[in-house]
C-alpha positions, 0 to 999 in steps of 0.5 A: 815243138815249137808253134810260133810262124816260122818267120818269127823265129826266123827273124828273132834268132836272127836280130839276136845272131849278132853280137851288137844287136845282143847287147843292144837288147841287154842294154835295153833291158835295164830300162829305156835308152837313147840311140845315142846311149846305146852307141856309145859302147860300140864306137860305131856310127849312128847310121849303123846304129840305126840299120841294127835297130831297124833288125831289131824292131822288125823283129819286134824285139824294140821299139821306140818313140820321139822325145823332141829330137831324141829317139827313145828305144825300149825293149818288147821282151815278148818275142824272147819267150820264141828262144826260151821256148826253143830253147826248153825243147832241147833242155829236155834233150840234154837234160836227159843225156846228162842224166845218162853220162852221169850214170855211165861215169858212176858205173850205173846203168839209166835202166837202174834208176 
């Protein structure tokens, strides 16, 4: 279970519920960039640009700093171990339920292990 705020994972899965803001991130992820550098792929404005990033800090999934005139965003990664932690509850979950099919399509029963 997981024991991170609620507002936490709330604000986390919801930066990362968008497809822009996700590769935002994983553009991040290989180092530091300009707000114009992580628009270019997305043909979108600037200010719309902006209004992701904004989601993206609130969450504390980015961060960012002035060089002159230049705004230079980086990755925080620690708010992504809220989603790996969710995401290893349910791992067990289907870990265990994939042992179990596996079992019943090879004829064996879970409780003959």
């Amino acid at each position: 279970m997981l024991q991170y705020p609620p507002e936490e994972v709330d604000a986390v899965f919801s930066a990362l519920g968008n497809a822009t803001r996700r590769a935002m991130v994983v553009r991040l992820a290989d180092g530091e960039a300009s707000v114009s550098e992580l628009a270019e792929p997305f043909g979108i404005s600037l200010p719309a640009v902006h209004q992701h990033l904004e989601v993206l800090e609130r969450a504390g999934l980015v961060e960012h700093r002035k060089d002159g005139r230049v705004r230079r965003c980086r990755l925080r990664p620690g708010p992504l171990q809220v989603v790996d932690d969710w995401v290893r509850d349910y791992r067990v979950f289907w870990d265990t339920r994939l042992d179990s099919l596996a079992d019943h399509l090879k004829g064996g029963s879970p409780d003959a292990r």
